[in-house]
C-alpha positions in Angstrom: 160.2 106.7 129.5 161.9 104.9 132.1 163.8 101.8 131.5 163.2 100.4 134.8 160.4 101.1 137.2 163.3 101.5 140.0 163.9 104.9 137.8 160.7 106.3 138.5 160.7 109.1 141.0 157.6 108.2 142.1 158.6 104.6 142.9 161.2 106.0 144.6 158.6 107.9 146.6 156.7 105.2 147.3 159.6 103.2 149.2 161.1 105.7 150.9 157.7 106.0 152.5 157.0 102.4 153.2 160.4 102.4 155.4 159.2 106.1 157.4 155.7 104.0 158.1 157.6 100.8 159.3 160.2 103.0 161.1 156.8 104.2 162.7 155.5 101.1 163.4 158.2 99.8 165.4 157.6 102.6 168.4 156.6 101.0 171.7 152.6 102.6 171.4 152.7 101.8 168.0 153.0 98.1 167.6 150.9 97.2 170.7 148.0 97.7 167.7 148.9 94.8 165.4 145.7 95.3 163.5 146.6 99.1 162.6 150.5 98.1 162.4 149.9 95.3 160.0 147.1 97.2 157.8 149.2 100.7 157.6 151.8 98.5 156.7 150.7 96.3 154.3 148.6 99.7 152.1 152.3 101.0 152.2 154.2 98.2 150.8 150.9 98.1 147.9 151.8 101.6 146.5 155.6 100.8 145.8 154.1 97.4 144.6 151.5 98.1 142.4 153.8 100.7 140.6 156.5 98.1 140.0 153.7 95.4 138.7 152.0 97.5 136.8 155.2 98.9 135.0 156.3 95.4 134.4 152.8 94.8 132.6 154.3 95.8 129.4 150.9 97.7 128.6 150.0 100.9 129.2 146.3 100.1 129.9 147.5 97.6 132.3 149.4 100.2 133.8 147.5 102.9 134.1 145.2 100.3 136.2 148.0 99.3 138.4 148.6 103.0 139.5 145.4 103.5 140.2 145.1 100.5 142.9 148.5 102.3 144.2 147.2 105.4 144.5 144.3 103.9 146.6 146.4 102.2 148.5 148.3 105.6 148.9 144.8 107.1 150.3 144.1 104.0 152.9 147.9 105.0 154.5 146.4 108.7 154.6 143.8 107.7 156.2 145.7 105.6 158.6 147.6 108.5 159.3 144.8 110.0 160.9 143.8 107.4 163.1 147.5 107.2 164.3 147.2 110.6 165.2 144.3 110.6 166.7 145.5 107.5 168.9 148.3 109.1 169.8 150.6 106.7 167.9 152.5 109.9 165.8 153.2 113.5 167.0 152.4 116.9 164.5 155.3 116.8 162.7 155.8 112.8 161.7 152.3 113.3 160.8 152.5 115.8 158.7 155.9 115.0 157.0 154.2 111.4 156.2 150.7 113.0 155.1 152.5 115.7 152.9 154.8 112.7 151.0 151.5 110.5 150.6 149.8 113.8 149.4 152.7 114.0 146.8 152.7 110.1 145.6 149.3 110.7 145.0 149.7 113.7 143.0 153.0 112.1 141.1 150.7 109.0 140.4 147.9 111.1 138.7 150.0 113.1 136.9 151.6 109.5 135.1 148.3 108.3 134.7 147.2 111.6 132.8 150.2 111.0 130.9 149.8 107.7 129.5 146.3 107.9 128.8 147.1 111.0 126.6 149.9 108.5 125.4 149.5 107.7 121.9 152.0 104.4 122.1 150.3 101.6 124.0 153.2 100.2 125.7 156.4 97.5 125.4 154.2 94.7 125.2 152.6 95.9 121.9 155.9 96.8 120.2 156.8 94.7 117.1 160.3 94.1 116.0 159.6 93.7 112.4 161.9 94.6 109.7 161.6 97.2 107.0 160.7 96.2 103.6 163.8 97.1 102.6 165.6 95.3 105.1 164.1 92.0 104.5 164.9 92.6 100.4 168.4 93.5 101.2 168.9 90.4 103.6 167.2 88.4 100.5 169.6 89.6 98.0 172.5 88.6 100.5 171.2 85.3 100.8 170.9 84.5 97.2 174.2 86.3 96.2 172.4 88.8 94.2 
């Protein structure tokens, strides 16, 4: 497992397609709709966000639940998608260059989830750094000189 959440590919993922949708945003046709702008913008910046919180949780339960809100928000920029294509905001191959990299988030982010629920460890927060009995008996017999 990742020591970071920045290591996770699908992190990675995530951002890389937060900066394509505010490269999008930022055309002339575009961002004369503020509403869609500011919406398609704000589901995008969720995914990469709700990956990092969740993995910062320290639980996997609290994880798992954190990439499911990201892939949700990972199906509202879909879904966006559409509407910006419709409106004429995005042409056939943005479109479908974006569609196919929220199509693989999505997929990334259900396989970890799969993962960690078949996970038998329950995550950093539940780990316990106590010491062997052995350890404690040695560290005793040091103590006392023994």
């Amino acid at each position: 497992m990742p020591r970071s959440f920045e290591e996770l590919e699908v992190w990675q993922k995530a951002l890389n397609m937060s900066k394509l949708i505010y490269t999008l945003t930022e055309s002339e046709k575009f961002g004369r709709d503020y509403s869609l702008t500011d919406q398609i913008r704000r589901a995008s910046v969720s995914v990469f966000s709700n990956i990092a919180e969740g993995f910062e949780r320290g639980s996997n339960i609290e994880f798992i639940q954190f990439l499911y809100i990201a892939k949700g928000s990972c199906g509202e920029v879909r879904a966006q998608l559409y509407l910006a294509k419709e409106l004429g905001y995005i042409d056939d191959a943005g479109f479908k260059n974006l569609l196919g990299l929220c199509k693989d988030i999505s997929s990334q982010l259900s396989g970890l989830i799969n993962y960690l629920k078949g996970s038998r460890l329950k995550g950093e927060k539940f780990k316990t750094n106590y010491k062997s009995m052995k350890e404690e008996v040695e560290e005793l017999l040091k103590e006392f000189k023994v």
